[in-house]
N, C-alpha and C positions, 0 to 999 in steps of 0.2 A: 903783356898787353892787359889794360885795365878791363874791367866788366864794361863800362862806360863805351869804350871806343869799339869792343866786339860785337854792335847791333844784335839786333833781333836775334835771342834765345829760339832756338829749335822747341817746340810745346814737349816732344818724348823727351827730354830731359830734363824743364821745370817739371814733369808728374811724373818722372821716374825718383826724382828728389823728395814731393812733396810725398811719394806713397813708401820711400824710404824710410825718410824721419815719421811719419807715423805710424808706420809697423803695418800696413794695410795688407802688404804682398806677404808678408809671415802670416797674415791673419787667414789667409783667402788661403795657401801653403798649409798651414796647419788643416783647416777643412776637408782639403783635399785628402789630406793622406786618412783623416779620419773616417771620410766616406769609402777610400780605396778598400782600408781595413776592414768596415762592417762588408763592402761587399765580398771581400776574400775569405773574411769565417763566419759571417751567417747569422742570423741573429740571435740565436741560442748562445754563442761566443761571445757575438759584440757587446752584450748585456751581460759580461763576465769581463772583458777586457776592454785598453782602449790605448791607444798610441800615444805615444810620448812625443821625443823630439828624434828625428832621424839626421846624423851625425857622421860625416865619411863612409857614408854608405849601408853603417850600421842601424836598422829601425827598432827602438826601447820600447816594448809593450807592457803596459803594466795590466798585472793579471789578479784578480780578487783574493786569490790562495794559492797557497804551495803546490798544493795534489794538482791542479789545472795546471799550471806554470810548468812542472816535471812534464806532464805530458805534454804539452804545446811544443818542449824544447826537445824531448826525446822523441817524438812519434809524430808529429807533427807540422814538425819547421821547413823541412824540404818542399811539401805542399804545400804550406803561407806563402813559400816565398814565392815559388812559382805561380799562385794566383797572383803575389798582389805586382808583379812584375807586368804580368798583362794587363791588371787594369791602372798601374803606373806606367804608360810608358813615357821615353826620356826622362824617366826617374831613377836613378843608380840604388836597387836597396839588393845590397852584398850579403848580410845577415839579420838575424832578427834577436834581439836580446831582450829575456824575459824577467822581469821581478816582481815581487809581489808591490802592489799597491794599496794606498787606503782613499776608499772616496768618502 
């Protein structure tokens, strides 16, 4: 059946299109997890670190240096995750995987 002959488009699905093709829902997505992060390590952290892209469950935090990054992964991770679980929820984040970053 043509576009023509199937009448009036449903409006949730022209703007679930239009916010497809311009990246709007990744934009708002991205945000989100940015905000989740500085609330789960604090500002002293957030101003050392910042999210990346979260990936099958796995969230990539890039971290300003080595020394920070060993500890965030060694001593640290079990609590990120449990904060940032609570303040994602219906958000699947499995692990947390750390690198050093350059801003």
């Amino acid at each position: 059946m043509s576009a023509e002959n199937r009448g009036p488009e449903n409006l949730s699905e022209i703007l679930g299109r239009m916010f497809a093709a311009r990246g709007w829902g990744r934009k708002s997505e991205r945000e989100r997890l940015e905000r989740a992060w500085f609330d789960a390590v604090g500002e002293e952290l957030g101003g050392q670190t910042r999210p990346g892209g979260l990936r099958r469950g796995v969230l990539e935090i890039e971290v300003r240096n080595g020394v920070l990054m060993q500890e965030l992964a060694q001593f640290r991770k079990r609590e990120l995750l449990t904060k940032l679980r609570a303040v994602l929820p219906g958000v699947t984040v499995t692990n947390l995987k750390f690198r050093v970053g350059v801003w």
